[in-house]
N, C-alpha and C positions, 0 to 999 in steps of 0.2 A: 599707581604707577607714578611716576618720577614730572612728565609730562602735566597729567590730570595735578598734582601741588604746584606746578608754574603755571597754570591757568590756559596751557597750549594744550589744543586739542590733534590727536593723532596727523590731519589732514595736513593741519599748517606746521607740524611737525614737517611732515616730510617733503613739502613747497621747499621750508626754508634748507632742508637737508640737502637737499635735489639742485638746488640755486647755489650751494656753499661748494656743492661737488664740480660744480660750471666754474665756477669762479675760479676756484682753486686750480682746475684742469687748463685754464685759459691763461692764468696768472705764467704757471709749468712752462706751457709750450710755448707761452712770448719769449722767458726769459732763455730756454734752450734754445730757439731760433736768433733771439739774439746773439750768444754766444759763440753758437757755428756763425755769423758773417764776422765776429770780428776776428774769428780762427781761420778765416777764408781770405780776410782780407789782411790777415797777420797785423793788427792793430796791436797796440802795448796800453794795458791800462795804465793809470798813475804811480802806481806801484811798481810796475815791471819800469817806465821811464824812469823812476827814480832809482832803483836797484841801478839801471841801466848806467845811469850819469853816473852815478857812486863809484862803481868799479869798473869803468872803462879804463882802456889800456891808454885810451888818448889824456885821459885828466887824473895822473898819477895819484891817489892822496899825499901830502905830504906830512 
C-alpha cells in the first residue's frame, strides 16, 4: 500500500486525515461567518470601493 512506501503507518494516517478534516471544516466556517457580517453590515471590499469611485455618477470620468 501507498502508505507502508512513505513510512506512515495506517493509525497516523488517519490522526493526520482526521485533523486535515478539522482544519479545513474550521478554516470553511470562519470564512463564511465572515462574509455573512460583512453582508449584514453591507461593507464594500476594496474592489467594490474602487469599481465604486470609478463609475460614480458624482466623479464623471473625463
Amino acid at each position: 500500500m501507498i502508505w507502508s512506501e512513505l513510512g506512515v503507518s495506517g493509525g497516523t494516517a488517519l490522526i493526520v486525515l482526521c485533523a486535515l478534516y478539522f482544519v479545513v471544516k474550521w478554516a470553511v466556517r470562519n470564512g463564511i461567518m465572515e462574509a455573512h457580517e460583512r453582508i449584514a453590515a453591507e461593507k464594500k471590499g476594496w474592489f467594490q470601493q474602487a469599481c465604486g469611485q470609478l463609475f460614480s455618477e458624482e466623479n464623471p470620468p473625463e
